[in-house]
Backbone as JSON, one array per atom type, in Angstrom:
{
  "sequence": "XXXXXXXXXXXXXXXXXXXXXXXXXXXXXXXXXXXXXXXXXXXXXXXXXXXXXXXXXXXXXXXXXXXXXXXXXXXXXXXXXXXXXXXXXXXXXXXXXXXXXXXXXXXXXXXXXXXXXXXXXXXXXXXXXXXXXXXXXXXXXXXXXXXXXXXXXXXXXXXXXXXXXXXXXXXXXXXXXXXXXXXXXXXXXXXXXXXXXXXXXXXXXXXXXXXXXXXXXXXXXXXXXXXXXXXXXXXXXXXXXXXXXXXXXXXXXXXXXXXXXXXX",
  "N": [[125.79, 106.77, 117.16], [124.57, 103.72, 117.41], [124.61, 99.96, 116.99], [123.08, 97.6, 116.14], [119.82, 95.89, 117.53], [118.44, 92.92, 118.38], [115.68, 90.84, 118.92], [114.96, 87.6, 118.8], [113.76, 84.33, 117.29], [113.8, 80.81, 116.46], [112.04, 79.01, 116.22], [109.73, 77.21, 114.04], [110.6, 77.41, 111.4], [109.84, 77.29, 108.95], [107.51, 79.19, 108.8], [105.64, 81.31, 107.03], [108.05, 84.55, 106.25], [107.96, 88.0, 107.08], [109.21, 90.97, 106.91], [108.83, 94.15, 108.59], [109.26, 97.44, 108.27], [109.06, 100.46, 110.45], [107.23, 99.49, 112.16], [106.53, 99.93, 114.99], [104.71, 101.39, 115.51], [101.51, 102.96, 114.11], [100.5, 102.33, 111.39], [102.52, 100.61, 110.29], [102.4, 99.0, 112.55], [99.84, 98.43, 112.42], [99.73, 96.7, 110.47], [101.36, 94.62, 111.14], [100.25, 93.28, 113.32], [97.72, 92.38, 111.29], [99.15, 90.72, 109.69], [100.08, 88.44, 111.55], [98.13, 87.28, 112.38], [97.49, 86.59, 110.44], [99.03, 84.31, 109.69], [101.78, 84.5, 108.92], [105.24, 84.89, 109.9], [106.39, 87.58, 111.5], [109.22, 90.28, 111.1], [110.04, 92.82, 113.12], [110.34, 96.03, 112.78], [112.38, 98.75, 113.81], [112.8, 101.84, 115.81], [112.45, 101.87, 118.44], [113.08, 100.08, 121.16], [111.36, 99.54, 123.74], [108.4, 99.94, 122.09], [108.24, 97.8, 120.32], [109.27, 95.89, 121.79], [106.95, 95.1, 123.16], [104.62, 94.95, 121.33], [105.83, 92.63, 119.98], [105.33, 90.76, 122.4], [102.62, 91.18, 122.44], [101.63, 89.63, 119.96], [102.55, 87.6, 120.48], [101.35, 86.44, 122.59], [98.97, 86.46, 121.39], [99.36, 83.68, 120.05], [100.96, 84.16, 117.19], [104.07, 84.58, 115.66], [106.89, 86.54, 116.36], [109.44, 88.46, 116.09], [111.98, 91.01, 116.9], [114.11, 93.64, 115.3], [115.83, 96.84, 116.44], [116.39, 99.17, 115.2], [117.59, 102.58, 113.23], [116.73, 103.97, 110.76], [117.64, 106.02, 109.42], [120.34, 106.06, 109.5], [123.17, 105.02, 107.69], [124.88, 102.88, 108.77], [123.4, 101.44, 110.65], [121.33, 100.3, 109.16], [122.67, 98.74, 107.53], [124.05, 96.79, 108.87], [121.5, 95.79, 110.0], [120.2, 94.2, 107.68], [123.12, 92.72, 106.97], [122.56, 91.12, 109.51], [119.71, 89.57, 108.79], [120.58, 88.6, 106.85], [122.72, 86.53, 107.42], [121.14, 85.09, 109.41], [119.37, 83.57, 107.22], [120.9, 82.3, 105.79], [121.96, 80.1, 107.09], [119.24, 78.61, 107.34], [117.77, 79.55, 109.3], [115.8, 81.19, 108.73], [113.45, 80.33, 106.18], [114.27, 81.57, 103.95], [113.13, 84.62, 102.39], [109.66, 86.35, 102.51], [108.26, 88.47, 102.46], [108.73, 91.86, 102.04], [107.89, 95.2, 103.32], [108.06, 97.96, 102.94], [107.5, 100.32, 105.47], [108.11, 102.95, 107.26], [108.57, 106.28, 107.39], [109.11, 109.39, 107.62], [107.82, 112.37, 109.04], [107.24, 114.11, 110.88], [108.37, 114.94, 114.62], [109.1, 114.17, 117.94], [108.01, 116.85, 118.53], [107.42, 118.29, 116.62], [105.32, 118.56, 113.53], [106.27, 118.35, 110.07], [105.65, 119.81, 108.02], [103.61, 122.68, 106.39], [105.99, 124.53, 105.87], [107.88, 126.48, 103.75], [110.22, 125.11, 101.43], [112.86, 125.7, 101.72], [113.27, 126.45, 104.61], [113.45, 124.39, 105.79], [115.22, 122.0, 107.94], [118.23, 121.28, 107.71], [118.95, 118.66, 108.6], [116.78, 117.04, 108.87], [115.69, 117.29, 106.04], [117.87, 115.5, 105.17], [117.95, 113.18, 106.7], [114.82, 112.11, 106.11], [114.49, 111.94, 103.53], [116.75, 109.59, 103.69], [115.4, 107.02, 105.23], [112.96, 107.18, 104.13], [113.43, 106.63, 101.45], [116.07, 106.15, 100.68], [116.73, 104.11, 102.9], [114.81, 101.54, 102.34], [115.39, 101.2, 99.75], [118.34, 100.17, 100.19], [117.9, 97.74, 101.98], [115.77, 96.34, 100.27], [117.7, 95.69, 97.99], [119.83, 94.06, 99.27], [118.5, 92.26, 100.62], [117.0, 90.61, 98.56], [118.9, 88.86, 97.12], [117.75, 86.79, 98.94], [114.87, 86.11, 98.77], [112.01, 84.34, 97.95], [110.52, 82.78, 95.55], [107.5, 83.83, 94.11], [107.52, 85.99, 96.33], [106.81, 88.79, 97.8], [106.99, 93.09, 97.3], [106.11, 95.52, 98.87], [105.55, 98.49, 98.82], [104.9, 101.42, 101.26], [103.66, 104.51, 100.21], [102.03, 107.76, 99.08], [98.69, 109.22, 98.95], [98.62, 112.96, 98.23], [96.76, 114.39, 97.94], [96.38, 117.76, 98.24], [98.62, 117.9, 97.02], [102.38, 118.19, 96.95], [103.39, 120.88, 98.56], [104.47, 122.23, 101.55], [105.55, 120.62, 102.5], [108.17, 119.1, 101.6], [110.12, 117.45, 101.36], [109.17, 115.21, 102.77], [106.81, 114.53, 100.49], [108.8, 114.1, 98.25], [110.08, 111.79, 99.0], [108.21, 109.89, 99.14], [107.23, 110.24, 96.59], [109.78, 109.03, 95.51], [110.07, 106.79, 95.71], [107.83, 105.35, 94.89], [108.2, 105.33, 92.32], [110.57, 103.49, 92.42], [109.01, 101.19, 93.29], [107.46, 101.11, 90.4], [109.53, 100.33, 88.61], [111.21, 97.97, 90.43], [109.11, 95.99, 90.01], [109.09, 95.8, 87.0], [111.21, 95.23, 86.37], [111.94, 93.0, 88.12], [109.86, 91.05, 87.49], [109.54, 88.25, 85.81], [111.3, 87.24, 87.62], [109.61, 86.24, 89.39], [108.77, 87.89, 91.44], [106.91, 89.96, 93.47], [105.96, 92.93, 92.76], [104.37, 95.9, 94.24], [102.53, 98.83, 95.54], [101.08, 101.0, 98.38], [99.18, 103.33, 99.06], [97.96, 105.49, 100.58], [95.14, 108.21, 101.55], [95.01, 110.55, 104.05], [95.58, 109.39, 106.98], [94.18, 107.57, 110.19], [96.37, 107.69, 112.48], [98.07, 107.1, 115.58], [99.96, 109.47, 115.88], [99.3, 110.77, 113.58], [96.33, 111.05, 115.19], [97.28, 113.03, 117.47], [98.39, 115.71, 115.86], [96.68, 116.25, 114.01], [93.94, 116.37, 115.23], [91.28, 117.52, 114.53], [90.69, 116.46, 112.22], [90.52, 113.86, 112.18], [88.29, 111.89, 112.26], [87.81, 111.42, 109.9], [89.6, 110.51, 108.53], [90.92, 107.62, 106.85], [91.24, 104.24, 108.47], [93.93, 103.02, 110.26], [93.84, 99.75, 109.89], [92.34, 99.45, 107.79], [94.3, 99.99, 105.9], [96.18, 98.0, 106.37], [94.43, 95.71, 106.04], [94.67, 96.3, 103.36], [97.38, 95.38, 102.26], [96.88, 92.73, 103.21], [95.72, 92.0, 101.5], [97.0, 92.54, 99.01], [99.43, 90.86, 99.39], [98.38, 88.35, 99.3], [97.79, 88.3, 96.33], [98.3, 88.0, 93.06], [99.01, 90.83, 91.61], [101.47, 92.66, 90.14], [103.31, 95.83, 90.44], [101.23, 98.07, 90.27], [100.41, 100.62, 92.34], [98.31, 100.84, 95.15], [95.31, 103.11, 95.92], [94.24, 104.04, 98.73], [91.51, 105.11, 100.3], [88.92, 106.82, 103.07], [86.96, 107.79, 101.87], [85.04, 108.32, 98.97], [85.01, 111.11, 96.21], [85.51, 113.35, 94.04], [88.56, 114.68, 92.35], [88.0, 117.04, 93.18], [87.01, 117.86, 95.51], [88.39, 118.48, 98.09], [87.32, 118.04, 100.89], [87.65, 116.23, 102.69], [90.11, 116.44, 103.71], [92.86, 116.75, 105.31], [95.86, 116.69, 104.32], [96.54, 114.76, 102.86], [97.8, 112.05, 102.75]],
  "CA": [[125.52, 105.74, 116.16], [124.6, 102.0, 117.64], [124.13, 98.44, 116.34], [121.31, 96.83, 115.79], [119.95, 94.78, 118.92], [117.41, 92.1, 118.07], [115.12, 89.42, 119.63], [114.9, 86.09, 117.47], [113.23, 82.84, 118.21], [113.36, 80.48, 115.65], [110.83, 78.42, 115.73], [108.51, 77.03, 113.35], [111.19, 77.97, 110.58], [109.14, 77.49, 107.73], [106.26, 79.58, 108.29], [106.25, 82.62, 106.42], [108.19, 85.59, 106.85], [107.77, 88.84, 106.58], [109.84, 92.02, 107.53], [108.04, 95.09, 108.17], [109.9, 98.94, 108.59], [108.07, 101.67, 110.71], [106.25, 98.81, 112.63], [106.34, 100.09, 116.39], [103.69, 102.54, 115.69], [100.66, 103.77, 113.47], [100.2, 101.71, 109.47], [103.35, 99.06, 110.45], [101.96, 98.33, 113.75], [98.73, 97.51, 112.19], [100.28, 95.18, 109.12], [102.17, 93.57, 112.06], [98.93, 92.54, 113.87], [96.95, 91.51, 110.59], [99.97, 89.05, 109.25], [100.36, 87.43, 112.09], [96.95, 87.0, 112.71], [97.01, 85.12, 109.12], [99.93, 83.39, 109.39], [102.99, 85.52, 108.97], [106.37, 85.26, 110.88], [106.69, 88.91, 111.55], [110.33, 90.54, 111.87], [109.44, 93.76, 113.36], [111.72, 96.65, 112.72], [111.8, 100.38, 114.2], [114.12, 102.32, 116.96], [111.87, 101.67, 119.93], [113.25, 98.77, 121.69], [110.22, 99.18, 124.2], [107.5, 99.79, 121.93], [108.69, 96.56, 119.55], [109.23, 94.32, 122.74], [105.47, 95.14, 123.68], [104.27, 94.69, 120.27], [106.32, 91.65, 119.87], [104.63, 90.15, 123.18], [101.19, 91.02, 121.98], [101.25, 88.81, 118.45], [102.52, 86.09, 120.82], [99.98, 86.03, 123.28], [97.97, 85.38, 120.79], [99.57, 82.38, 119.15], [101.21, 84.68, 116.86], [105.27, 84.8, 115.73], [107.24, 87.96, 116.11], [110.75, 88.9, 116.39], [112.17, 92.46, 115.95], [115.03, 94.39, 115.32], [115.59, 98.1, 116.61], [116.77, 99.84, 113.83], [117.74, 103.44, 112.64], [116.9, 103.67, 109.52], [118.12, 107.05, 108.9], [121.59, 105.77, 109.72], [123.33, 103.54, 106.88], [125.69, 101.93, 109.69], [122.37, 100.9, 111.16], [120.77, 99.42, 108.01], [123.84, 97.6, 106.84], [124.13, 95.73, 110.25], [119.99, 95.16, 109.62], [120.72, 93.57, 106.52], [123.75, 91.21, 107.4], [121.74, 90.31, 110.17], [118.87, 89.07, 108.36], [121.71, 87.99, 105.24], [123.33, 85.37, 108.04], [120.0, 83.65, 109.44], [118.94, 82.91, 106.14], [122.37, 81.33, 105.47], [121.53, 79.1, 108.43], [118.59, 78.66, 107.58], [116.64, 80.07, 110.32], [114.46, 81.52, 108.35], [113.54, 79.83, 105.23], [114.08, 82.53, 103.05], [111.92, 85.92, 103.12], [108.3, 86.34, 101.56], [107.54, 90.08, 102.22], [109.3, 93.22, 102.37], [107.0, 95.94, 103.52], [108.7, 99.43, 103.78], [106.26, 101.54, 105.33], [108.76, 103.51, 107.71], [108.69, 107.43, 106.83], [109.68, 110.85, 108.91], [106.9, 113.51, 108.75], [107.23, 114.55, 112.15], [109.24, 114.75, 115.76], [107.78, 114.35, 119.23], [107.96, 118.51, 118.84], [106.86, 119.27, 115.69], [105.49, 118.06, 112.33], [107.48, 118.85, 109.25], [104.36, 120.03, 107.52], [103.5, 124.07, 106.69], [106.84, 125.53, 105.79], [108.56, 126.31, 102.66], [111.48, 123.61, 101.48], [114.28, 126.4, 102.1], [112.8, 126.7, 106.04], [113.69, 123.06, 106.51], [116.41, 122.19, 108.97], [119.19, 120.02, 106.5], [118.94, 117.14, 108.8], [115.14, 116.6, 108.71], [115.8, 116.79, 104.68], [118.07, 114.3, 104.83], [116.64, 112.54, 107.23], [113.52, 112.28, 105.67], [115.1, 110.6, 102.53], [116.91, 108.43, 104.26], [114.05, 106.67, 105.64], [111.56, 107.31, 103.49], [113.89, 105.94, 100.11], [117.25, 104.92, 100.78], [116.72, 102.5, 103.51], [113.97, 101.19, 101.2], [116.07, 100.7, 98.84], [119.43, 99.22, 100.39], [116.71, 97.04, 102.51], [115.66, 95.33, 99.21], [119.13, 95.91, 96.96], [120.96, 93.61, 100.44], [118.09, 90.69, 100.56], [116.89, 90.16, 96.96], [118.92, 87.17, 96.84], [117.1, 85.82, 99.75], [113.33, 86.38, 98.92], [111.3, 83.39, 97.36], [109.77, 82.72, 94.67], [106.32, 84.58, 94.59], [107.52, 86.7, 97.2], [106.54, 90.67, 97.49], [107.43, 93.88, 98.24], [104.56, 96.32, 98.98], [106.48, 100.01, 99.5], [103.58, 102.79, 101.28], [103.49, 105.96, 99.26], [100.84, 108.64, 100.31], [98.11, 109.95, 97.81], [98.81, 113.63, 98.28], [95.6, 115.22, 96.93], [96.74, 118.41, 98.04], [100.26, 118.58, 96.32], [103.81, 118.43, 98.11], [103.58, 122.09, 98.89], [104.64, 122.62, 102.82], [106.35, 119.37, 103.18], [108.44, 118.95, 99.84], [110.81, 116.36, 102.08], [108.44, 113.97, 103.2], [106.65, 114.36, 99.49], [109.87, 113.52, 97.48], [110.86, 110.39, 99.18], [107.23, 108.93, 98.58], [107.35, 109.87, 94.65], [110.95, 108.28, 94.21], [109.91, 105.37, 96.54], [106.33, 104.84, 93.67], [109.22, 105.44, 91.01], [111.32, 102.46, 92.7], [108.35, 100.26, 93.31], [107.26, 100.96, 89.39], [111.0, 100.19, 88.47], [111.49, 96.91, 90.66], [108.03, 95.44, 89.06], [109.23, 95.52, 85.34], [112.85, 94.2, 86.52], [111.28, 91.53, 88.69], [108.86, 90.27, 87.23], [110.77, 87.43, 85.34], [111.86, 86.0, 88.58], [107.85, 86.03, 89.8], [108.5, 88.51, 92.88], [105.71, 90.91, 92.95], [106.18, 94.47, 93.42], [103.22, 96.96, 94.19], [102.48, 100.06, 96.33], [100.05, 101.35, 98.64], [99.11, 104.81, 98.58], [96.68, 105.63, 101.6], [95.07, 109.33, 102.15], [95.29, 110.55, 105.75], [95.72, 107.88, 108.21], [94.24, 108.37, 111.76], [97.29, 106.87, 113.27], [98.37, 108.01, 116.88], [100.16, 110.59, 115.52], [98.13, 111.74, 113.26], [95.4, 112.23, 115.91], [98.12, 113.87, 118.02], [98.7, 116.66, 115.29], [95.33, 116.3, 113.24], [92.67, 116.08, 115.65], [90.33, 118.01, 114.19], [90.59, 115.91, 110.97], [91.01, 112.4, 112.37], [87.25, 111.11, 112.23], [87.56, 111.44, 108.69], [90.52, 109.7, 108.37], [91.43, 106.43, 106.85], [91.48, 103.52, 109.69], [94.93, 101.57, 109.67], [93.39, 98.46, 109.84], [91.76, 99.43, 106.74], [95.5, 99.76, 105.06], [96.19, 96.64, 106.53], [93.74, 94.89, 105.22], [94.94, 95.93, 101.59], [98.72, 94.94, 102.1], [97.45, 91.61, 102.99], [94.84, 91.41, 99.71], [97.86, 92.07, 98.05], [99.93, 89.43, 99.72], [97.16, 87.45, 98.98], [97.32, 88.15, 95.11], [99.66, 88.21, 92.14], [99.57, 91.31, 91.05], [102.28, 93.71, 90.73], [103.56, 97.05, 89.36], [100.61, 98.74, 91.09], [99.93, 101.6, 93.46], [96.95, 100.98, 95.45], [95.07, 104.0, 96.62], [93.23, 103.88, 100.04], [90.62, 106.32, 101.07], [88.21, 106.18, 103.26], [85.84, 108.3, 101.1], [85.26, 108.42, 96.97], [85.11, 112.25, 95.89], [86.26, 114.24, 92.76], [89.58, 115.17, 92.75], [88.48, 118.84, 93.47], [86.32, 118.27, 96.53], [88.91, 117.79, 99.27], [86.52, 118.65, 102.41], [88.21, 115.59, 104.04], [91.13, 116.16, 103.69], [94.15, 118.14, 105.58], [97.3, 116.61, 104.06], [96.35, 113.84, 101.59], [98.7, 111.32, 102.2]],
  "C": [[125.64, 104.39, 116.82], [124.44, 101.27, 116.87], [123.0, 98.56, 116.36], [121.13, 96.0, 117.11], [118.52, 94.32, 118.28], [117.07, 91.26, 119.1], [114.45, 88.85, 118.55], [114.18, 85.16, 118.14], [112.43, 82.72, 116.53], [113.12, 79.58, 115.31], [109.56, 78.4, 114.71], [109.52, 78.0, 111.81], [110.5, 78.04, 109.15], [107.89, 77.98, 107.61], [106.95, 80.94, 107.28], [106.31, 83.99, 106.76], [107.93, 87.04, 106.17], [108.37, 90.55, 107.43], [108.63, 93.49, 107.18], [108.98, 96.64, 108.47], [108.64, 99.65, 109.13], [107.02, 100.78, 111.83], [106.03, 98.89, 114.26], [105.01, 101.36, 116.39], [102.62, 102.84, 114.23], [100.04, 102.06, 112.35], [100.92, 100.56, 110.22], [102.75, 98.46, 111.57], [100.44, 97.23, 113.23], [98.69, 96.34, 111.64], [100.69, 94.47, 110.1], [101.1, 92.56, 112.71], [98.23, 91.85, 112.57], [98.03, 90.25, 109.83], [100.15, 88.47, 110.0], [99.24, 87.24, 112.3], [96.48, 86.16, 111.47], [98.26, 84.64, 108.47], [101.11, 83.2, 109.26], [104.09, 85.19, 110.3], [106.46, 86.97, 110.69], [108.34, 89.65, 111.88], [110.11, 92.12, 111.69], [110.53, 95.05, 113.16], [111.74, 98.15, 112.91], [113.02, 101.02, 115.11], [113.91, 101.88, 118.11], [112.09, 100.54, 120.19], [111.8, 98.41, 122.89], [108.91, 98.94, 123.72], [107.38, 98.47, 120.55], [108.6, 94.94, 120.69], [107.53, 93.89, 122.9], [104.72, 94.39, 122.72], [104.5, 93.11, 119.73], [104.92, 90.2, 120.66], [102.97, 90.04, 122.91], [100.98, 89.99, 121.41], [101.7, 87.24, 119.58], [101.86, 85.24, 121.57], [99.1, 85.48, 122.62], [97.93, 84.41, 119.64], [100.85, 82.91, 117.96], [103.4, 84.07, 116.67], [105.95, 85.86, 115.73], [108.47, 87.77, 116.14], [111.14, 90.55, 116.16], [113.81, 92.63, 116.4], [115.08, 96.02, 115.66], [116.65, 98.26, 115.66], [116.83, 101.12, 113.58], [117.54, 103.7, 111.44], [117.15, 104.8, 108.73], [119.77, 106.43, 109.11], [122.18, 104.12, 108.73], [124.28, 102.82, 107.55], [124.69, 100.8, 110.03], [121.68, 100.0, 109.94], [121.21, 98.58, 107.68], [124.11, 96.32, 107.47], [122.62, 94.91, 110.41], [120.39, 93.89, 108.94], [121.51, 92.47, 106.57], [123.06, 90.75, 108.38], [120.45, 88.98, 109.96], [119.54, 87.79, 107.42], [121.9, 86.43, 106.39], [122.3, 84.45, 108.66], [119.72, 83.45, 108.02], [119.87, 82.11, 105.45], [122.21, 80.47, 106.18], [120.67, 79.05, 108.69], [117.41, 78.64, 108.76], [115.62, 80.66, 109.83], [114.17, 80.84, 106.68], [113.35, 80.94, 103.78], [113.1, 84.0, 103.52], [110.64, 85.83, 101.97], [108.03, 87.62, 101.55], [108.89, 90.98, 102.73], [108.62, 94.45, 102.36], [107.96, 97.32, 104.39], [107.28, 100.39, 104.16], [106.51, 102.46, 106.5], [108.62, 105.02, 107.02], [108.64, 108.52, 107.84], [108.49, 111.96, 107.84], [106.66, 114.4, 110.16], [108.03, 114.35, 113.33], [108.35, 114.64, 116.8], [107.44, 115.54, 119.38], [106.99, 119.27, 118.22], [106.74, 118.19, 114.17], [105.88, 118.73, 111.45], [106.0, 118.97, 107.81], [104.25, 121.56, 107.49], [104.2, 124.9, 106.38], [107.57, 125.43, 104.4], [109.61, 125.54, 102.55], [113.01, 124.85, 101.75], [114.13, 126.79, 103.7], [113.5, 125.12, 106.78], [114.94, 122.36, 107.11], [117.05, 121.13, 108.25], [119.1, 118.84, 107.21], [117.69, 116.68, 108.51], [115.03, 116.12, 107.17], [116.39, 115.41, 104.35], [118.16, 112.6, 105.5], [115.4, 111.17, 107.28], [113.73, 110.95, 104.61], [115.86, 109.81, 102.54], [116.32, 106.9, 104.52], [113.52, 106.5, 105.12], [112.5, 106.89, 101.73], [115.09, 105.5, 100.19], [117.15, 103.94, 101.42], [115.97, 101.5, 103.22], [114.6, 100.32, 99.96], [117.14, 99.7, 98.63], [118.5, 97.96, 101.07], [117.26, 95.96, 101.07], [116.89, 95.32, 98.28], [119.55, 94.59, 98.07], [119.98, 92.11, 100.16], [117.49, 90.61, 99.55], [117.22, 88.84, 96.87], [118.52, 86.08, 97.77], [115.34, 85.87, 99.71], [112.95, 85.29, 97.89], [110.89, 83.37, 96.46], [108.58, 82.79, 94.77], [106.13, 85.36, 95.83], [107.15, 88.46, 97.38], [107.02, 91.46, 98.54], [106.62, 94.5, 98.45], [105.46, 97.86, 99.61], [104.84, 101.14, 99.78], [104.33, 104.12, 101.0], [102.33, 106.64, 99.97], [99.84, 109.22, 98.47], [98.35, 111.59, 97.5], [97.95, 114.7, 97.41], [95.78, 116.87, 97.1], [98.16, 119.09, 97.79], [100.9, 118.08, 97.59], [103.94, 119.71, 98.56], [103.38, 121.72, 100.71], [105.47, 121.35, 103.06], [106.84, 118.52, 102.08], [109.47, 117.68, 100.46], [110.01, 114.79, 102.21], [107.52, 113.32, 101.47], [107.41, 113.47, 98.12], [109.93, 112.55, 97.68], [109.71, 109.41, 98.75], [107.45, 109.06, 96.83], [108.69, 109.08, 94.35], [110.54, 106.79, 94.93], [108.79, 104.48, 95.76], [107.7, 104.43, 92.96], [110.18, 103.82, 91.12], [110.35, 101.6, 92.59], [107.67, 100.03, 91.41], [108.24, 99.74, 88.52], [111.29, 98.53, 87.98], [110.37, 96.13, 89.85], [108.59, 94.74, 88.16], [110.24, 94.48, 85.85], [112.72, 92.59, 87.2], [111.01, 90.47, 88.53], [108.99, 88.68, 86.45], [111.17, 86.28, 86.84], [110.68, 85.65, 89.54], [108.3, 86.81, 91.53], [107.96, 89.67, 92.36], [106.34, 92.31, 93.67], [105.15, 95.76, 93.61], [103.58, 98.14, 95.75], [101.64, 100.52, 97.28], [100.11, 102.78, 99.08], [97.59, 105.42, 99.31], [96.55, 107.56, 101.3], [95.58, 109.28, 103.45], [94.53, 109.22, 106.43], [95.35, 108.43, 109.57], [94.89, 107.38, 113.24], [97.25, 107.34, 114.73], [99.21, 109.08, 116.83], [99.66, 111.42, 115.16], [96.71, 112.39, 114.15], [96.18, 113.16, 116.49], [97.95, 115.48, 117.24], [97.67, 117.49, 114.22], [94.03, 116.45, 113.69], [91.62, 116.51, 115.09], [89.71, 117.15, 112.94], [90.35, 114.24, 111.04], [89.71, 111.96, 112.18], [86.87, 111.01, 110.37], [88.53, 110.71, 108.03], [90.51, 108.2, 107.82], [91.84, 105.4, 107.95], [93.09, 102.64, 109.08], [94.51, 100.79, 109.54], [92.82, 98.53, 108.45], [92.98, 98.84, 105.85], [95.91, 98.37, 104.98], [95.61, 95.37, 105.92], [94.25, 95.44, 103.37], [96.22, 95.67, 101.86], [98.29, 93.55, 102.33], [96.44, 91.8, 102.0], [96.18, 91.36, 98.87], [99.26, 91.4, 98.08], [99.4, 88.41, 99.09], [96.92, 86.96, 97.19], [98.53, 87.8, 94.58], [100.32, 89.41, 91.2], [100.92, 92.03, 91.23], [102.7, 94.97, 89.43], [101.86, 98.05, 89.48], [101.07, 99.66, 91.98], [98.55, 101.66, 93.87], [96.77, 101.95, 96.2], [94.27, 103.52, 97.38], [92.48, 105.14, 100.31], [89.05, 106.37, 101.74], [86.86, 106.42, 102.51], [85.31, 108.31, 99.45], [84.23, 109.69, 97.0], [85.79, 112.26, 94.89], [86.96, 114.27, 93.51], [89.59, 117.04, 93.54], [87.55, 118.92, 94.72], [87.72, 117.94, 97.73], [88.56, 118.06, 100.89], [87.3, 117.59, 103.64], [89.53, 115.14, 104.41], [92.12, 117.38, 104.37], [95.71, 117.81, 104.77], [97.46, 116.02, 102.68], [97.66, 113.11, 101.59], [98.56, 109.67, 103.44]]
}
């Protein structure tokens, strides 16, 4: 169990920020590139201290702001230490508050094996909990910890998965997206009053670098991140909230799913 280790630089304190979960790889990587590319302080947040530094260095090459934190986010030592971290620059003002909170962190797989295929009594108790760790508690304490630092007209945008063919084979990774909709429904109503927006996005299959990894056969049919990307910032961009936007790259009945292996 470690700390948290960050790289900061805080300059240009009043642009706007925006924390992302899951962002060293696939969906977050992409949101990371399209907000800073329109304007976004980015605080990047994942385990990989190498593939965050890289990522980091990219957005700044090109003009860009980044910072990140490596992060556990199965581990609530690790979250908590997130959290005051973020809690104490914004006390000093280093950052002028937060504008986005974008969980889009989630466990569906290992470098071994994806967690996909097997009945929910097959599934190894850590992966379960795990899974919902990640994929809804750290989600949750996340926004429960900075709340009282997010702006006025600020949002959260939590990714959910469409799941056109059911939670069957991967009832772990399934769960944490339905209570994670259920939270983003939730925060909305409760919100809304203090004008911070709360919506969802809710992609089919993604043809991340994982997903080709484990999907190939399926990946040209896939949903482009950049696509996703582009709807987290439209709905930066807007006012609604209390949404779930679905992404796909195709429009079909619900009963054709030819392009689909996972649906999420």
């Amino acid at each position: 169990m470690g700390g948290v280790e960050r790289y900061l630089n805080f300059e240009n304190k009043n642009m706007k920020t925006a924390i992302i979960t899951g962002a060293s790889t696939g969906i977050g990587k992409a949101v990371a590139y399209k907000l800073s590319e329109n304007g976004y302080r980015v605080l990047l947040v994942a385990r990989s201290h190498k593939k965050l530094d890289q990522i980091m260095k990219d957005i700044e090459a090109k003009g860009g702001k980044a910072e990140y934190y490596t992060v556990d986010l199965s581990d609530e030592f690790n979250i908590k230490g997130f959290i005051s971290e973020v809690t104490e620059n914004c006390k000093a003002d280093n950052y002028s508050g937060i504008d986005a909170i974008l969980n889009i962190a989630g466990i569906w797989h290992s470098d071994e094996e994806v967690f996909a295929g097997k009945d929910f009594e097959k599934f190894d108790e850590k992966v379960i909990t795990d899974t919902y760790s990640v994929g809804f508690t750290a989600p949750s304490l996340i926004i429960h910890g900075l709340l009282p630092y997010m702006n006025e007209g600020s949002h959260i945008i939590n990714l959910s998965g469409t799941f056109e063919n059911g939670g069957k084979g991967w009832i772990p990774y399934y769960a944490s997206k339905k209570a994670l909709e259920d939270l983003t429904y939730g925060l909305a109503d409760e919100l809304n009053d203090k004008k911070i927006h709360v919506n969802g996005v809710s992609p089919s299959d993604t043809a991340t670098e994982e997903y080709k990894k484990w999907f190939p056969e399926y990946a040209e049919d896939a949903v482009s991140p950049d696509k996703i990307a582009e709807t987290f910032l439209d709905i930066l961009n807007s006012d609604k909230t209390g949404t779930v936007q679905v992404v796909k790259k195709y429009d079909y009945n619900k009963s054709d799913t030819k392009f689909l292996k996972n649906g999420y």
